[in-house]
C-alpha positions as CSV (number, residue, x, y, z in Angstrom):
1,X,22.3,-14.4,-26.4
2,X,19.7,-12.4,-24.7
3,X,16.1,-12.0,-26.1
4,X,14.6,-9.3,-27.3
5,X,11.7,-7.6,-26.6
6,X,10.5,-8.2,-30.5
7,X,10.9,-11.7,-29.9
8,X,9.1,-11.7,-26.0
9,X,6.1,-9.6,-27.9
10,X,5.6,-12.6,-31.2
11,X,5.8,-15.5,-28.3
12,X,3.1,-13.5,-25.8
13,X,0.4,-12.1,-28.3
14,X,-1.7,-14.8,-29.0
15,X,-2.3,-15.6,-25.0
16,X,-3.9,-12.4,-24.2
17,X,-8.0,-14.1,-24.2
18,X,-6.9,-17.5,-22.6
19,X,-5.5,-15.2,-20.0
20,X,-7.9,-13.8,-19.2
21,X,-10.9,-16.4,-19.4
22,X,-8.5,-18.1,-16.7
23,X,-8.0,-15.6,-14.3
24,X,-12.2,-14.8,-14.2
25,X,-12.5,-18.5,-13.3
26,X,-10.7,-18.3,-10.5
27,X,-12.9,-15.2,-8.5
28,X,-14.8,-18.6,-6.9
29,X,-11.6,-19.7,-5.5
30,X,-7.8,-19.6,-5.5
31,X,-5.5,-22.4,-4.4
32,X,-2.9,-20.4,-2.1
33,X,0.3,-23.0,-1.4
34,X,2.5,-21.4,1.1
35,X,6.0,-23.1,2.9
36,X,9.3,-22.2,4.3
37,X,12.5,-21.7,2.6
38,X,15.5,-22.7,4.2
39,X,16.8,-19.2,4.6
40,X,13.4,-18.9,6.5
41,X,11.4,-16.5,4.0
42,X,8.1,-17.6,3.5
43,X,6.8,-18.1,-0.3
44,X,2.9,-17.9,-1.3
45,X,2.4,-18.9,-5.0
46,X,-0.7,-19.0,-6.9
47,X,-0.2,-21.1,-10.2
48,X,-1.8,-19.1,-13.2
49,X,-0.6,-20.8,-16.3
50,X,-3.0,-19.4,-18.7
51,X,-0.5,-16.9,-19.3
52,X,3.1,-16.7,-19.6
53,X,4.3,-14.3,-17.5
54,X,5.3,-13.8,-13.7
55,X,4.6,-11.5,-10.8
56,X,6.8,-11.6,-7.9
57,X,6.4,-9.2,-4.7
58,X,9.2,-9.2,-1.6
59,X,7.8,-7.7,1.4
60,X,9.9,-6.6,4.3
61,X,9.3,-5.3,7.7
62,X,11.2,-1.9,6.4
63,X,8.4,0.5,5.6
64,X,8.5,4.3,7.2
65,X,7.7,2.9,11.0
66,X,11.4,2.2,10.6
67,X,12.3,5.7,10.0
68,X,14.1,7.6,12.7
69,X,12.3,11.1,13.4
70,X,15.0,12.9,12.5
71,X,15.6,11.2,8.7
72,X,12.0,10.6,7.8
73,X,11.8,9.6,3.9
74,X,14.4,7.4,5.2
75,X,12.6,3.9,3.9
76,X,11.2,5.7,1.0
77,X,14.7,6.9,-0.5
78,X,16.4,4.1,0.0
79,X,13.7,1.9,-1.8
80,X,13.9,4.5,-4.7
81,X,18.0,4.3,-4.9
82,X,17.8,0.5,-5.1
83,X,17.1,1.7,-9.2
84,X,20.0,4.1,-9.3
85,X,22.8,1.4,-9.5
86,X,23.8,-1.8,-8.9
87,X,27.8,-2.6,-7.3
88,X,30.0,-5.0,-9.4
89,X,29.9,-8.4,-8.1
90,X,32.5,-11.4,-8.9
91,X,33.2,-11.3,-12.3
92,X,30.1,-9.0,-13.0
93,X,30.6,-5.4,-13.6
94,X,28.8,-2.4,-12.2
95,X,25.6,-1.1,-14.0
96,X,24.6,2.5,-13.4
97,X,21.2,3.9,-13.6
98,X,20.9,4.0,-17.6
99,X,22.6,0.5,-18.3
100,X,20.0,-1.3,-15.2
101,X,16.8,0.5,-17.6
102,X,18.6,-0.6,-20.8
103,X,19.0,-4.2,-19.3
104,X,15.5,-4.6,-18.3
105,X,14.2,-2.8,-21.5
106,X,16.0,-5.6,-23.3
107,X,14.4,-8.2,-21.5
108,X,11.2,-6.9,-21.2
109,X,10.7,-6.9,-17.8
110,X,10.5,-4.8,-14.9
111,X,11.6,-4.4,-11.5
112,X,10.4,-1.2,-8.6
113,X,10.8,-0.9,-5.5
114,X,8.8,1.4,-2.9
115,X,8.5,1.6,0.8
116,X,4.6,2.2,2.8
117,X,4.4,3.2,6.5
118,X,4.9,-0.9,7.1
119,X,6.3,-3.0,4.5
120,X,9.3,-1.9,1.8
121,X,8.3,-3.9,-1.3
122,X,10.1,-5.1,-4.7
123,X,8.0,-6.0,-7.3
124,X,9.6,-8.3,-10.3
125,X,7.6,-9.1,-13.7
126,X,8.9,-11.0,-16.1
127,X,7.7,-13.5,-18.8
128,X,8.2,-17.1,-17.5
129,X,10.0,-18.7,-21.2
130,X,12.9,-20.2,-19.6
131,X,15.5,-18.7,-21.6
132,X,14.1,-15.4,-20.1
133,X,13.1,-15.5,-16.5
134,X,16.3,-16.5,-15.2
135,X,17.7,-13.6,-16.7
136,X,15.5,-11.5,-15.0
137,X,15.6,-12.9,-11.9
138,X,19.3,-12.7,-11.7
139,X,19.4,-8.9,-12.4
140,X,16.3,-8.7,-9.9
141,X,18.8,-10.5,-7.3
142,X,21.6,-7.8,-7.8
143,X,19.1,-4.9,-7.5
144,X,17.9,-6.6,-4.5
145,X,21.2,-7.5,-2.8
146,X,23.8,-5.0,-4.3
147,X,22.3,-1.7,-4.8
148,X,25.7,1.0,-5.5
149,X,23.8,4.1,-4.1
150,X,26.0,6.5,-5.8
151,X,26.4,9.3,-3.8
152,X,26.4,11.8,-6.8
153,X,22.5,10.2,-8.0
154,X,21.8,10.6,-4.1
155,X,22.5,14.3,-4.2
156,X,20.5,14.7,-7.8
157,X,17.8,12.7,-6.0
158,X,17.8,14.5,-2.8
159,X,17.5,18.0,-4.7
160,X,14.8,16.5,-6.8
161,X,12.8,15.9,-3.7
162,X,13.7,18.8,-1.9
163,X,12.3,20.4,-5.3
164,X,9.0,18.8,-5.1
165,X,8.3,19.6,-1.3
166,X,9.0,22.9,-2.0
167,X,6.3,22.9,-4.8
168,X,4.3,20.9,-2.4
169,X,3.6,23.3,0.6
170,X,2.7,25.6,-1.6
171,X,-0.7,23.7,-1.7
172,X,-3.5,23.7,0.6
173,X,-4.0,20.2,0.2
174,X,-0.1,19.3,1.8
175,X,-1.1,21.6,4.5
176,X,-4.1,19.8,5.6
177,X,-2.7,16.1,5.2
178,X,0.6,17.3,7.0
179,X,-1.8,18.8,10.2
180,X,-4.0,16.2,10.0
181,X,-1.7,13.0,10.1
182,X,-0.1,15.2,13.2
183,X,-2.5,15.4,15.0
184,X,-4.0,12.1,14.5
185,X,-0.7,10.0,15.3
186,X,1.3,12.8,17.2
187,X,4.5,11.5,17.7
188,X,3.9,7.8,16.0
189,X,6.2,6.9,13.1
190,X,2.3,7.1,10.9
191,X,2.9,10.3,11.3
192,X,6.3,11.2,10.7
193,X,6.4,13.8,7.4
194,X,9.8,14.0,4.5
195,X,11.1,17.3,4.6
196,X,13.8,19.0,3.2
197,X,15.5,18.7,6.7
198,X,15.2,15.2,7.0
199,X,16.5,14.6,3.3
200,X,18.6,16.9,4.4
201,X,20.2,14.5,7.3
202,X,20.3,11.2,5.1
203,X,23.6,10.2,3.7
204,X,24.6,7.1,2.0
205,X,25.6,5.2,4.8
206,X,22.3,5.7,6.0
207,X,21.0,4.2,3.2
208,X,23.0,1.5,3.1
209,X,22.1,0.7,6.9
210,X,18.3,0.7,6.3
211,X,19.3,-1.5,3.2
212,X,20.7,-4.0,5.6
213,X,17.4,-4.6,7.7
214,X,16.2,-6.5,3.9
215,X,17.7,-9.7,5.6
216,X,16.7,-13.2,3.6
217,X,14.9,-14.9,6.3
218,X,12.4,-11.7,6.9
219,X,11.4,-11.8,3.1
220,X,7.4,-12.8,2.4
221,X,7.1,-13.8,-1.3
222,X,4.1,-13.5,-3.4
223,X,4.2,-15.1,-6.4
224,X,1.6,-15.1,-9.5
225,X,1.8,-16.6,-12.4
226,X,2.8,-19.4,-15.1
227,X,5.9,-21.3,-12.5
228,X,5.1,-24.7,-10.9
229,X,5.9,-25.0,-7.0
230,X,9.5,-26.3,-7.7
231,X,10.0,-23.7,-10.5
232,X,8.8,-20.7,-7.6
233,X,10.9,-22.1,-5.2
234,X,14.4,-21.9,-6.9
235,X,12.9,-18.3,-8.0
236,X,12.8,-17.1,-4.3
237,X,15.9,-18.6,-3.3
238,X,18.0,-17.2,-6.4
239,X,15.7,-14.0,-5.9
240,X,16.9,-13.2,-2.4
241,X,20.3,-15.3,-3.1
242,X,22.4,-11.7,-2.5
243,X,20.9,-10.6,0.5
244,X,22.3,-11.4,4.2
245,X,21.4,-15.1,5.2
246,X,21.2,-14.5,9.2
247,X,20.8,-17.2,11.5
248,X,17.7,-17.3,13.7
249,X,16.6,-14.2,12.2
250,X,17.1,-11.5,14.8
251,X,13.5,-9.7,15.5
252,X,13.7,-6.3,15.0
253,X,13.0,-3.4,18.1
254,X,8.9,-3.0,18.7
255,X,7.3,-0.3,17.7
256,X,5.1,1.6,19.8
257,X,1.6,1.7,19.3
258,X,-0.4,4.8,18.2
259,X,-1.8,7.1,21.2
260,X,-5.9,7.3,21.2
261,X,-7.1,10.6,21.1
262,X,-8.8,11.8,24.4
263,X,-10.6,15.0,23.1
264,X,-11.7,17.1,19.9
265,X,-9.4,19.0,18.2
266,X,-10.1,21.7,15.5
267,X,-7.4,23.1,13.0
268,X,-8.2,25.8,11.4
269,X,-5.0,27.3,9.1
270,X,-5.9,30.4,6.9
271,X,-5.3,30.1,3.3
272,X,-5.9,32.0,0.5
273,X,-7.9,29.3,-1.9
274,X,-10.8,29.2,-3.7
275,X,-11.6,25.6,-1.6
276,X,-11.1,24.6,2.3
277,X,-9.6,21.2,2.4
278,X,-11.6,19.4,5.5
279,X,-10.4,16.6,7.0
280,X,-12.5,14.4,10.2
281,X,-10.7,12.1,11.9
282,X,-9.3,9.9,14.4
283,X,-6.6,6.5,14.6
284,X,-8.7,3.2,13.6
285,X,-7.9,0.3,14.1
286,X,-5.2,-2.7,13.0
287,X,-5.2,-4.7,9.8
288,X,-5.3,-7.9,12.4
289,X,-8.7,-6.7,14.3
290,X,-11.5,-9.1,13.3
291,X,-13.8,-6.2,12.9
292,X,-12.4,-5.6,9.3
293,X,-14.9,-6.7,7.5
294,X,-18.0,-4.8,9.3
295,X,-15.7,-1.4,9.5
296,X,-13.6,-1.5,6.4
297,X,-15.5,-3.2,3.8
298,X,-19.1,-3.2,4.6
299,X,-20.1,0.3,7.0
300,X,-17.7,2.2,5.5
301,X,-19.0,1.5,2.2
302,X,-22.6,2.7,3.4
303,X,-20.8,5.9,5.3
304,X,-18.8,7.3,3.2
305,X,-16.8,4.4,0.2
306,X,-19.7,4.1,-1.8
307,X,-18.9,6.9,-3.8
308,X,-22.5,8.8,-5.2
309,X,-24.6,5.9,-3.0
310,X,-22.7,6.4,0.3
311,X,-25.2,8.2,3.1
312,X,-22.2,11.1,3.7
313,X,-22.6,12.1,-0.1
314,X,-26.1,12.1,0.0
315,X,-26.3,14.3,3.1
316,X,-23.4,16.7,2.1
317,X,-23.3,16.7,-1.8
318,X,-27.1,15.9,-2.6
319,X,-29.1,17.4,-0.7
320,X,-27.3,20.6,0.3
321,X,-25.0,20.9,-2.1
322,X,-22.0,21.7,0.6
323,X,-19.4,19.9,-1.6
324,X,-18.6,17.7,-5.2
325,X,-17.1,14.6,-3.6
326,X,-17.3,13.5,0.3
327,X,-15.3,10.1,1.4
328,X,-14.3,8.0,4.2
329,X,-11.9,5.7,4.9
330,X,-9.8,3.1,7.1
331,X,-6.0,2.5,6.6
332,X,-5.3,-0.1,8.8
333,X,-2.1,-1.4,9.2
334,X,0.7,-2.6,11.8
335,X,-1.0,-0.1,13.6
336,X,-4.1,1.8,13.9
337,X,-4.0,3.8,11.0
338,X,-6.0,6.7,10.4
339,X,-9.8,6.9,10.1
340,X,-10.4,9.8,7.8
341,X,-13.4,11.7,6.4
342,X,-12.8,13.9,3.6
343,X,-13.4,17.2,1.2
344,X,-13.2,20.2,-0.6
345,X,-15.7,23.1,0.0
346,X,-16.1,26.4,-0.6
347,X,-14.6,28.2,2.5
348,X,-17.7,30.2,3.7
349,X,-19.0,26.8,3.6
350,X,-16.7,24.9,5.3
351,X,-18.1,25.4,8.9
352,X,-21.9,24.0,7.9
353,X,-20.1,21.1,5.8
354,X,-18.0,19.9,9.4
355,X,-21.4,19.9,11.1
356,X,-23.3,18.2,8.7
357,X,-20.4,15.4,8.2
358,X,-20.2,15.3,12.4
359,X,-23.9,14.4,12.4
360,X,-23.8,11.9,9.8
361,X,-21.0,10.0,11.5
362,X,-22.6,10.5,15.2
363,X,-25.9,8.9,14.0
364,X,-24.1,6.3,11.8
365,X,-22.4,5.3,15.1
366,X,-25.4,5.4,17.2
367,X,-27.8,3.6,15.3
368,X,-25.7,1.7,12.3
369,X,-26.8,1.4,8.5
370,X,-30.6,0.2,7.2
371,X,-31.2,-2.8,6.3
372,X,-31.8,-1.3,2.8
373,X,-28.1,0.0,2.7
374,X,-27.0,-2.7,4.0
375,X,-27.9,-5.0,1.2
376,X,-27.2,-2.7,-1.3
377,X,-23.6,-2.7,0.1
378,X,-23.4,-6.2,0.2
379,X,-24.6,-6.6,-3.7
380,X,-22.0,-4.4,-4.5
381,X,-19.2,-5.7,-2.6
382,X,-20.0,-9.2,-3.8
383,X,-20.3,-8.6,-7.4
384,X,-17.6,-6.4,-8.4
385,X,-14.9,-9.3,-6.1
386,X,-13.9,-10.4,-9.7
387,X,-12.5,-7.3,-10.7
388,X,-10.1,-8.1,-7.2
389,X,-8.8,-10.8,-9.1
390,X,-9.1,-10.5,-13.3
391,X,-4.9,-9.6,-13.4
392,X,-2.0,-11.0,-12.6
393,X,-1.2,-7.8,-10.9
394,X,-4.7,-7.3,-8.8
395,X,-4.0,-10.9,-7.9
396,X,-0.4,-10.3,-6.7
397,X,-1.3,-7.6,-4.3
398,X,-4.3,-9.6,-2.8
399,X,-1.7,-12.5,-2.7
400,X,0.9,-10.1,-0.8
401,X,-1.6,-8.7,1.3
402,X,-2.4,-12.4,2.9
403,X,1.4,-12.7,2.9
404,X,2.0,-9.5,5.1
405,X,-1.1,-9.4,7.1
406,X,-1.2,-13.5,8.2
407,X,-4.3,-13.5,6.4
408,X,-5.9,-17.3,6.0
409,X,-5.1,-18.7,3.1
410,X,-8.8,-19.1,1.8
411,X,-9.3,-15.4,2.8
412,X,-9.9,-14.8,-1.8
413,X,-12.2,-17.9,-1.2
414,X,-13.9,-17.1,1.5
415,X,-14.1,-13.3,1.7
416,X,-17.6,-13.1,-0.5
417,X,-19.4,-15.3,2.7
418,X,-18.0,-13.2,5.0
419,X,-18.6,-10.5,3.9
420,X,-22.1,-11.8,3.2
421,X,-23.0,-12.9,7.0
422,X,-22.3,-9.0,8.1
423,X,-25.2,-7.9,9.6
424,X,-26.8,-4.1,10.3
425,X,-26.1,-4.8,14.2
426,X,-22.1,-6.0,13.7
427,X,-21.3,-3.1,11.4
428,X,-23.4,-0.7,14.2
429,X,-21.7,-2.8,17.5
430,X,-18.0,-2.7,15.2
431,X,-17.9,1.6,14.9
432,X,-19.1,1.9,18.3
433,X,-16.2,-0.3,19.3
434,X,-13.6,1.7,17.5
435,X,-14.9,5.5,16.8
436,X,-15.5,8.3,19.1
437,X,-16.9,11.5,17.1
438,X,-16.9,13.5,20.5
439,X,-13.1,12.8,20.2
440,X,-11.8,13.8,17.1
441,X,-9.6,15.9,14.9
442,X,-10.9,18.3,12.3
443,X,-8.4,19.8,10.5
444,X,-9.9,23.0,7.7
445,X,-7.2,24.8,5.6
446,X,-9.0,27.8,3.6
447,X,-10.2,31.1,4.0
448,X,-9.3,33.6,6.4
């Protein structure tokens, strides 16, 4: 008989503060194991026994660089229909929508899917009692391998969507994304935007044939939690035991690589709004590039992700006042993903706040941080890294993240020294390498 999530809640209280006492331990160092299964989809497990529970996350080369132009969202839907249904199977019947939630209501687990601009990812958590996780494994595996996609619940779906775009543009803030991310990535899949034109031109047998790039052997599984290695490798195998098992595992097309910019570019889109939306930016860099750490982590924090101690909020927000909030970031990927500096201003504003955030990143490039941000950034970095690591959850996307991106397997271990030996002239020598301020896009929606 199946349990119940009374039952799953009397067995799990009294683990809570072991729990977590075990997961601080480990910010020093986590013991990655990594191998092969035989359908060739790579597992990464970290043992976590101080609670009983499991995370599991299946990545697959299926994100939105997968999309064709003319169905973008394509990914994205179809990772979002793999909850509307599963197909009967054998002797085991179909479950719609409202019997799939009812099923993993009663076993107290859960199961999601979603889709990135790389990687469409399952995520599966369960408690690990044996007379439960099989259970939840199973129904994870027909989700997984036999979505229905009903065409009725596509329709609803599609309407819903169409719904919210239409809600959506009515924003500044969808303007200035949707012209920024064009003109940083042009024709690149990064940039590619779900409309209600490209919902429009999705049917279910589309879904079905993005469904069918989730082969077994292309699978990376991350797995956290309270399994042994012989216990997390019959839970990948029965996990991915109803998708295609293909020989060799055929490499999918390449994708192109985003275009560099070769000039400024300003955007400037009238909209009646008591705040311009401002947007500074230009493609990055790669998730692989071995600047990461100097860009990513450790400059950008000084520039613009420190939040009220970055240089960009003191030179926009504190001392003149030009906006509330003023950030940077990288989104590395497959690709170069965007570099972006952002915020909201008042519009008669908005012209000063673009010259004071283009002078701030020129002289950041030119000359590179102090050594008094510098080590400010660094004692920051390096003592929040536990709060990377004190869930199951936070672990499991760190975890997946060294899955996807071939990241060492010490990288948890090792990241606090490296991110340690970054010095004022590699973060300087690292954002002249990959920015060009006298090359980039500014995109301003507000005003007239």
């Amino acid at each position: 008989m199946m349990i119940t999530i009374k039952t799953i809640a009397a067995r799990a209280v009294f683990t809570w503060a072991a729990a977590l006492f075990c997961l601080n331990s480990m910010a020093t160092g986590l013991p990655i194991e990594k191998w092969t299964l035989s359908s060739g989809a790579q597992v990464f497990l970290v043992q976590s026994p101080g609670l009983p529970m499991v995370d599991v996350q299946v990545d697959f080369d299926a994100g939105g660089r997968r999309d064709p132009a003319p169905q973008a969202g394509l990914a994205s839907v179809t990772a979002a229909m793999l909850s509307r249904g599963v197909a009967a199977s054998g002797s085991q019947s179909a479950l719609d929508e409202n019997q799939l939630g009812e099923a993993w209501a009663d076993l107290g687990a859960s199961f999601s899917a979603d889709a990135g601009a790389d990687r469409l990812s399952i995520k599966l958590r369960s408690l690990s009692y044996p007379d439960l996780l099989p259970q939840a494994v199973a129904l994870a595996a027909r989700q997984l391998g036999q979505p229905a996609f009903p065409a009725d619940i596509w329709q609803r779906e599609r309407e819903r969507l169409g719904a919210s775009i239409r809600e959506a543009n009515t924003q500044p803030a969808t303007l200035a994304a949707r012209a920024f991310g064009q003109a940083v990535y042009g024709n690149h899949p990064y940039g590619f935007e779900t409309t209600q034109e490209t919902l429009a031109r999705i049917e279910v047998s589309d879904l079905r044939r993005h469904h069918s790039l989730l082969l077994a052997c292309r699978a990376r599984i991350s797995i956290v939690g309270n399994v042994n290695r012989a216990q997390a490798e019959t839970l990948a195998t029965q996990l991915l035991a109803q998708l295609p098992q293909a020989a060799g595992c055929p490499a999918l097309p390449a994708v192109a690589e985003v275009t560099p910019l070769t000039e400024a570019a300003l955007r400037s889109i009238p909209f009646d709004s008591a705040q311009a939306h401002v947007f500074v930016g230009q493609p990055g860099f790669k998730r692989n590039d071995p600047d990461f750490f100097a860009l990513s982590l450790v400059g950008n924090y000084i520039l613009g992700g420190g939040g009220f101690v970055s240089r960009l909020t003191s030179e926009v927000r504190e001392k003149r006042g030009l906006s509330y909030s003023v950030y940077s970031y990288f989104a590395p990927g497959r690709h170069a993903g965007a570099f972006t500096i952002g915020l909201q201003t008042r519009p008669d504003q908005a012209k000063q706040a673009v010259e004071v955030v283009q002078q701030v990143l020129a002289d950041f490039v030119t000359n590179g941080p102090t050594d008094a941000e510098l080590r400010a950034a660094k004692d920051n970095l390096i003592g929040g890294f536990a709060l990377r690591i004190d869930s199951n959850r936070k672990l499991l996307d760190n975890v997946a993240n060294i899955a996807w991106n071939d990241l060492p397997l010490d990288y948890l271990a090792t990241w606090a020294s490296r991110v340690e030996k970054i010095t004022a002239a590699d973060v300087k020598a690292a954002f002249a390498r990959k920015l060009q301020p006298g090359k980039m896009v500014t995109v301003v929606v507000g005003g007239q």
